[in-house]
Every structure is written in C-alpha cells, then in structure tokens.
VOMIVO-810192 format. One record per residue (C-alpha): x, y, z; residue in three letters. Coordinates in steps of 0.05 Angstrom, whole numbers, plus 5000, padded with zeros to 4 digits. Example, Ala and Ser with C-alpha at 12.3 -4.5 7.8 and 13.67 -1.06 7.14 Angstrom:
BEGIN
524649105156ALA
527349795143SER
This chain:
BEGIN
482246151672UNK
476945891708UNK
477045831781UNK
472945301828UNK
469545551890UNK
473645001933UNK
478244961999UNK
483545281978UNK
480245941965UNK
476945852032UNK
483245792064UNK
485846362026UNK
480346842053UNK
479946592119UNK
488246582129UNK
488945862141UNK
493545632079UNK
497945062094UNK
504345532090UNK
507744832070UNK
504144552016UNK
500245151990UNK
497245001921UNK
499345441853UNK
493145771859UNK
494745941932UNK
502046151916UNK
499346561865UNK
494447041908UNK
500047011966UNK
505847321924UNK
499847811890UNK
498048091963UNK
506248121979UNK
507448551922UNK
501048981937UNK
503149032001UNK
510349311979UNK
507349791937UNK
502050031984UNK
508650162039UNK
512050481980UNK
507350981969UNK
504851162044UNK
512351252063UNK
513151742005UNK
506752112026UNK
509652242096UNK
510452962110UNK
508453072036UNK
514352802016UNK
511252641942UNK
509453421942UNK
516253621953UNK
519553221914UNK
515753341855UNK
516654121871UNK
524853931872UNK
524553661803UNK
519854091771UNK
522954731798UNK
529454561773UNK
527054641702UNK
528555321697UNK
526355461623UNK
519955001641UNK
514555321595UNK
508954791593UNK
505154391653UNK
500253871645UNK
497053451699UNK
493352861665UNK
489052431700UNK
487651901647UNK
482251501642UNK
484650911608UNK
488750271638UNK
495450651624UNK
500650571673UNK
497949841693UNK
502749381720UNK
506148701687UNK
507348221731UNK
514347941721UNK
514347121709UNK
520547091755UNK
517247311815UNK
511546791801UNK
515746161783UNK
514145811852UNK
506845751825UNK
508445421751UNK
504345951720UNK
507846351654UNK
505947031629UNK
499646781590UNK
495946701662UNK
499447151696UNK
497547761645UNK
490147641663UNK
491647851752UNK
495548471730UNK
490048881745UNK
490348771818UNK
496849111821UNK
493849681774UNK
495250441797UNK
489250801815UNK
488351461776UNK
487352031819UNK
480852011843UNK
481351341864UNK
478750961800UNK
477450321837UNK
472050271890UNK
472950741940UNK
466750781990UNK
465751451966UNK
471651741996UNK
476952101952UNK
484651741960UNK
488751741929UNK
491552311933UNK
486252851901UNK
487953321952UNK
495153371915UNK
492453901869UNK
491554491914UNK
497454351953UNK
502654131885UNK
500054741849UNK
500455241911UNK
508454971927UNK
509955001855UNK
506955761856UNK
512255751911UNK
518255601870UNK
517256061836UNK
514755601770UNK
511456021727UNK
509355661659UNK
505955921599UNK
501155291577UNK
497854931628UNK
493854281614UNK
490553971662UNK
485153361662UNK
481653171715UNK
476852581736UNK
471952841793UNK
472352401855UNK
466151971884UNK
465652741932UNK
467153271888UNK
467753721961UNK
475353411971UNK
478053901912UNK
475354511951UNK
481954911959UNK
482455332020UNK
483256082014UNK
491355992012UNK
490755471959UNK
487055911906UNK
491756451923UNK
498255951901UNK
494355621838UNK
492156441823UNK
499756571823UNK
502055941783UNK
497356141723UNK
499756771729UNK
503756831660UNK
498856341629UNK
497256521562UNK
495055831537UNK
490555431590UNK
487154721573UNK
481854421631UNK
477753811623UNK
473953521680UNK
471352851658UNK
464652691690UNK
463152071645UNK
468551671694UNK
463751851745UNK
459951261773UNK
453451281740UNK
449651321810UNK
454251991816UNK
450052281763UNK
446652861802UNK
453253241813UNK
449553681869UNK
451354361867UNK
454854341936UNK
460153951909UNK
460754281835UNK
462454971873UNK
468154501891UNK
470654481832UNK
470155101820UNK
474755391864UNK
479955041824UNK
476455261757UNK
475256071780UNK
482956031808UNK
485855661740UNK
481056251698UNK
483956751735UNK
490056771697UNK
491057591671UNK
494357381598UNK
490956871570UNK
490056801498UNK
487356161482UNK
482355831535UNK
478855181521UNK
474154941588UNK
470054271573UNK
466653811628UNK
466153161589UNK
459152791593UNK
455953421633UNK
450053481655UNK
449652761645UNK
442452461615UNK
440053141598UNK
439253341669UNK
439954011681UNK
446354301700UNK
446754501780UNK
452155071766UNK
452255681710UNK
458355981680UNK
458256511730UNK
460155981780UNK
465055691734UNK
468456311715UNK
472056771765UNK
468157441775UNK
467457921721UNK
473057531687UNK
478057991644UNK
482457741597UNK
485358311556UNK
489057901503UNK
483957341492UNK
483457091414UNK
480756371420UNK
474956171464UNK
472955481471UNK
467355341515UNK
464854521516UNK
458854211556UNK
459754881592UNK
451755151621UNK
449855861622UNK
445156271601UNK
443456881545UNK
446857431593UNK
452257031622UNK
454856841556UNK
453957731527UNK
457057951582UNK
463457541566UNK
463357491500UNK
461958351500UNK
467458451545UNK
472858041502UNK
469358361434UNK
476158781419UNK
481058211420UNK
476357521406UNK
476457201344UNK
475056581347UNK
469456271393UNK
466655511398UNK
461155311431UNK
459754551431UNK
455554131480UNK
453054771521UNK
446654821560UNK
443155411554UNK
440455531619UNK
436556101608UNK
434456371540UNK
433856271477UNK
438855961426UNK
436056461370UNK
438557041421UNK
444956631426UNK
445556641356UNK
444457451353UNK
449357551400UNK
454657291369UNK
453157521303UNK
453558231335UNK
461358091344UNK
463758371285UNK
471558201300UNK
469757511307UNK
473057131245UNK
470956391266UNK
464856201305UNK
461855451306UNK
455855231355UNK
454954531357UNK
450154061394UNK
445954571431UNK
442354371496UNK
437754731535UNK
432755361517UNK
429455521456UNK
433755091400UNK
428955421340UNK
C-alpha cells in the first residue's frame, strides 16, 4: 500500500484528526496506537515490583522434576503480532492490508530489537535477577541453554556481586550447558564491542562456566570479532579463573579468542576426562596455529578433534 504525504497524516502527527469524520487511513493508525498503548500498560503493570520476575519464579519452581532451562532470545520475527480484522472493521480494511502494520505491534526481543537510543529495555536486566530468584527456589536444572542478543550497551548485563553468586548456584548441577551470544544482531555501528562492555558479559559467562559438573560445554559468540577486527577480550576473561571441570568430555569452543597458553592450560587441565574438542571460528590471539595444532595432538585421550576456520596468528 502506498501512502500519500497529505492532510490527513499531518493531522495524524500533529493530533488534530477530526474525531468525527476521521478517514480509514486515520482510523487505522488511531486503533494501531490504542492497542500499543494497551500492551505497553500491560506490560509496565506486570513489571511493577518485579512482578514478571516472580511470577515466572512461581511457575517455574513448581516444576519439581524440571531438568532442562533455556532462555532464547531469538532473532527472527517470531512471536510478532496479527492484527485481528474485527478490531479494524471501522476502517474497511481486511487482513490483506492489515498483515502489512503488524509489525508495529511486534514484541521486542530482549535487548530491545527496535531502535532504542542506545539504551537497553526491555527488560535485559531480567537475567541476573530471573536467574538469581530461580537459584532461590531452589531450581536446580541439569541442561541449561541460553541465547542471547547483546544490547546497544553491553554494560546493562553486568551482574552485581549477589547476582553471580545466584546464577553460580543455579548452574550448580549443570552437566550440559549451551551459550550463544549473537553479536551479528548488533547494529553494525556497534561493531567495536569495547572491552569495557565485553567484561560485561562476562560476568554472566565466568558465572554460567562456573558450573562444578559439567560434561558437555559448547560457548560461541556468533559474528565475533566482527570484520576481522581483533577481539577486545581473551578466554581468560571469558572463562571463570583457573576453570575446573572434573567430568568434562565434549568441548566446544566457537568464534571464542585466545591465545597458544590460554587454550594448553585448559585443554592440559581437562586432558584425563576430554575427548572430544571443536574449535571453529577462533581467533588466535597470540601464537601460532602450528603450536595450536601440537597441542592438541599431545592429548592422547582425545578421540575427536576438528579446527575449522582459523583466525588470527600464524595459520601455516
């Protein structure tokens, strides 16, 4: 559809309709903003007091044989709104035009996938707090998936000191743990992902790492560093300290920096139990891929090992 820069869009901006003889097009954009505006009340009364927090806690912590968690912030259109041809009848419009404004009434994904002004609602800060209640409860799962888009600030998922203590205790029985940040949603004038704001994230990925049992681990930043930059953090910043994970079999590491010793110290201290490692997408940060390639061939309990895609270093 097709729509002429005339009056009644002037009208519509400027809040002058004729509330009595308002044309379709008019109607249309009036009922639009009065269901936005219903949703929008919807969901700030539910955030009062953290009211979506605890009600999500209710539910999930009533699952007492709840064994797998995944928080999936998707990066298609899912979840997008239809508009319903009743509630649009006024303006003689059917489905076939109305399909095309759906979008307006679209949910944002976590990091606020529409335009934002570089702040980061709605609601990234859930994950700290969800994760840290659920802890809580007492919710202890055994597979935890979780995706995440950064937000225009990456510093807004910096859990406090209490937070990484509750997500610490929630991955606590972990033995299977999934994590994909997905930094090709990122604006494109994002692209630097300064190192201020990566530490960010990882407090949430040193807290979700933490995890004492884990036996099959797969970490992957999608699309990072973006444009062969280099990366601004190393997998010592990504991994808790001296990480220790006695029972650890399957190793997946994607996009993931680091360099020659980061990757022999873990890879030495998991040598008993490891046996199957992937590296695809890394940056070597430091080093040469030809030491990489020693390194791993040193692991003699290893039974599957694939590099793919090398970045970074010495690739001969």
């Amino acid at each position: 559809m097709a729509w002429r820069t005339e009056p009644e869009f002037e009208q519509l901006f400027s809040d002058q309709v004729d509330e009595e003889s308002p044309t379709p097009t008019q109607r249309l954009f009036l009922k639009l903003y009065d269901l936005y505006k219903e949703l929008y009340n919807d969901q700030q009364q539910l955030r009062e007091g953290q009211n979506h927090i605890t009600r999500l806690c209710a539910a999930l912590s009533s699952l007492s044989n709840l064994v797998s968690l995944e928080l999936n912030d998707v990066r298609n259109m899912g979840g997008m709104e239809h508009l319903d041809a009743a509630d649009f009848a006024h303006t003689g419009y059917d489905y076939t035009i109305l399909q095309h404004f759906s979008p307006i009434l679209g949910k944002s994904r976590w990091c606020g996938s529409f335009k934002t002004i570089h702040t980061a609602t709605p609601p990234v800060e859930m994950i700290g707090t969800l994760c840290s209640e659920l802890a809580n409860k007492g919710l202890r799962p055994r597979i935890i998936r979780l995706r995440l888009v950064p937000p225009p600030s990456m510093q807004a998922w910096q859990l406090s000191p209490s937070q990484q203590t509750g997500l610490k205790s929630l991955v606590s029985q972990v033995a299977k743990l999934t994590l994909y940040v997905d930094f090709q949603a990122r604006s494109f004038q994002l692209k630097d992902n300064p190192r201020h704001e990566m530490l960010a994230l990882c407090s949430i990925t040193q807290s979700c790492l933490s995890a004492p049992h884990l036996e099959d681990t797969y970490v992957e930043f999608i699309g990072y560093p973006p444009l062969n930059m280099r990366p601004t953090v190393s997998l010592d910043d990504i991994l808790p300290d001296r990480s220790s994970w006695p029972r650890l079999q399957s190793l997946s590491l994607h996009n993931q920096p680091f360099t020659v010793m980061e990757l022999k110290s873990l890879v030495t201290r998991h040598s008993e139990t490891l046996r199957d490692l992937d590296l695809q997408g890394c940056w070597l940060v430091e080093g040469s891929w030809a030491d990489v390639k020693e390194i791993v061939q040193e692991q003699q309990n290893l039974k599957k090992c694939s590099i793919k895609y090398p970045s970074g270093g010495n690739q001969s």
